[in-house]
C-alpha positions in Angstrom: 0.0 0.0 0.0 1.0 3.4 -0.7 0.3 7.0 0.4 0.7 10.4 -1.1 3.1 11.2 1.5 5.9 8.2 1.3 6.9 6.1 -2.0 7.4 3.3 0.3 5.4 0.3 0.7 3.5 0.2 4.3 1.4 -2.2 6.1 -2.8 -1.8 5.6 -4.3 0.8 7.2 -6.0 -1.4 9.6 -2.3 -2.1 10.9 -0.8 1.0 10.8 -4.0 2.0 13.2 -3.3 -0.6 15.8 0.6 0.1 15.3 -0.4 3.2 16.6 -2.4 2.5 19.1 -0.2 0.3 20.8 2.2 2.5 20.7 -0.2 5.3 22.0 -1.3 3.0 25.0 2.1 2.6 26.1 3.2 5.4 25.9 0.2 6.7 28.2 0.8 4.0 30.9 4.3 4.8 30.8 3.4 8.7 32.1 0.9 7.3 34.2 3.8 5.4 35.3 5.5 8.3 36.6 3.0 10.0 38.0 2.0 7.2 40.5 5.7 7.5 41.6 5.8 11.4 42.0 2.5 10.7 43.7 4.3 7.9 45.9 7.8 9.5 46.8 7.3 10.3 50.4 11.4 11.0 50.1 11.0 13.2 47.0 13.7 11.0 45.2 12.6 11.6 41.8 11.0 14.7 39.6 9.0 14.5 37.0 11.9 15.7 34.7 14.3 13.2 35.6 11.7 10.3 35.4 10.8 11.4 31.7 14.3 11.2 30.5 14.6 7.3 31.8 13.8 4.6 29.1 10.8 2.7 30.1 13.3 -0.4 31.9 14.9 2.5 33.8 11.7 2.6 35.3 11.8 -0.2 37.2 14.2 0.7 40.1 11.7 4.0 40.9 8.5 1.0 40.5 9.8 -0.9 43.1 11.0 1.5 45.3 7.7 3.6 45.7 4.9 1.4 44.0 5.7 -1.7 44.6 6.5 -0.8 48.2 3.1 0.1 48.6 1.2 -2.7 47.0 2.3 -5.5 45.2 4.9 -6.8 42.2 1.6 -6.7 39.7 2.5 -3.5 38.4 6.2 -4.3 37.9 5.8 -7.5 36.5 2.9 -6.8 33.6 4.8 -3.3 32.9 8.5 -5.1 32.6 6.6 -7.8 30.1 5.1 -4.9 27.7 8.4 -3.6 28.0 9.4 -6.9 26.5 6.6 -6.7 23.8 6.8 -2.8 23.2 10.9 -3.3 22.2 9.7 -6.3 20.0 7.4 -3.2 17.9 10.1 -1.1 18.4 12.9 -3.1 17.5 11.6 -4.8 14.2 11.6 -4.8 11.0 9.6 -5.2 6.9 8.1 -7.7 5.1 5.7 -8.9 2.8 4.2 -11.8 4.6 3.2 -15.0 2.8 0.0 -13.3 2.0 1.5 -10.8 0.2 0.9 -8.5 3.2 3.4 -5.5 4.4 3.7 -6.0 7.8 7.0 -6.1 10.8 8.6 -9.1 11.6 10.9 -9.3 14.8 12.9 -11.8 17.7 12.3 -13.5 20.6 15.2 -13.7 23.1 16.3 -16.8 21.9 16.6 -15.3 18.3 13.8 -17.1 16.7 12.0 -14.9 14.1 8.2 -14.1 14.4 5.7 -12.1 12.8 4.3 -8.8 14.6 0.4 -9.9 13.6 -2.4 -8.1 14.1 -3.4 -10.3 17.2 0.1 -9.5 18.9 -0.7 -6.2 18.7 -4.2 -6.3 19.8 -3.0 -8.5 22.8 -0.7 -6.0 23.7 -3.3 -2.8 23.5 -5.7 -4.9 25.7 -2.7 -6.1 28.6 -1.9 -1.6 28.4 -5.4 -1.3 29.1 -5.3 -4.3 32.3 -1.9 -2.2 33.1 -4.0 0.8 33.5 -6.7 -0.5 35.1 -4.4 -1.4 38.0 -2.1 1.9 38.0 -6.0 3.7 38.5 -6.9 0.9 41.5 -3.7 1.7 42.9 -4.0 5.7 42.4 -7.2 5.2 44.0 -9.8 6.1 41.4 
C-alpha cells in the first residue's frame, strides 16, 4: 500500500491503526507510570523531569521502590513484560508476509523470528489497558 506522503510500501491501514495505538497506549501507561511515583515518593527522590528522560526499563528501580513498596509486584511484572513486547514493535523490521501483506517481523530472546500480527498487537493494547486498570486501582480512582 501506498500514500501520497511516502513512496514506500506500508502495512494496511488497519495495521498502521493498531501500530499506533499500541504505541499510544504505552506510551500513556508509561506517564501514568511516573505520575503514580511522583504521587508515591514520600522522600522526594525523583521529579517529574528526571523520570521522563529514563527509558521505560529505567523505570523499574523508581517502580519498586515507591509502587511496589506500597502494594504488590503486579504492576512491575505486567509493565516489565510490555516492555518486552513494546521493544519487540520497536525493534523490528519489513516484510511482505506470505499473504503478500506489508507487515513487521521481529525476535524472541532466543533469536527465533516471528511475525508482529495483528493479534500480537491487539493482545498488547488490551494487557496496556489491564496495566491501566491497575495503575487507577492503585491511584485510588
Amino acid at each position: 500500500m501506498y500514500e501520497d506522503y511516502t513512496r514506500q510500501a506500508l502495512p494496511s491501514k488497519e495495521y498502521r491503526e493498531l501500530l499506533g495505538s499500541a504505541l499510544v497506549v504505552f506510551n500513556s501507561n508509561n506517564a501514568f507510570i511516573i505520575e503514580n511515583i511522583l504521587n508515591s515518593d514520600d522522600s522526594n527522590l525523583y521529579t517529574w523531569h528526571e523520570l521522563i528522560d529514563y527509558t521505560s526499563g529505567e523505570l523499574t528501580s523508581p517502580i519498586k521502590r515507591t509502587i511496589t513498596k506500597n502494594s504488590n509486584t503486579n504492576i512491575t511484572n505486567l509493565f516489565s513484560d510490555l516492555i518486552q513486547k513494546r521493544n519487540r514493535i520497536v525493534h523490528s523490521f519489513q516484510i511482505t508476509n506470505p499473504d503478500g501483506e506489508q507487515i513487521l517481523a521481529t525476535k524472541d530472546r532466543d533469536h527465533k523470528q516471528f511475525h508482529v500480527t495483528k493479534n500480537y498487537l491487539l493482545e498488547f493494547i488490551k494487557k496496556n489497558e489491564e496495566l491501566s486498570i491497575l495503575l487507577h486501582d492503585y491511584r485510588g480512582y
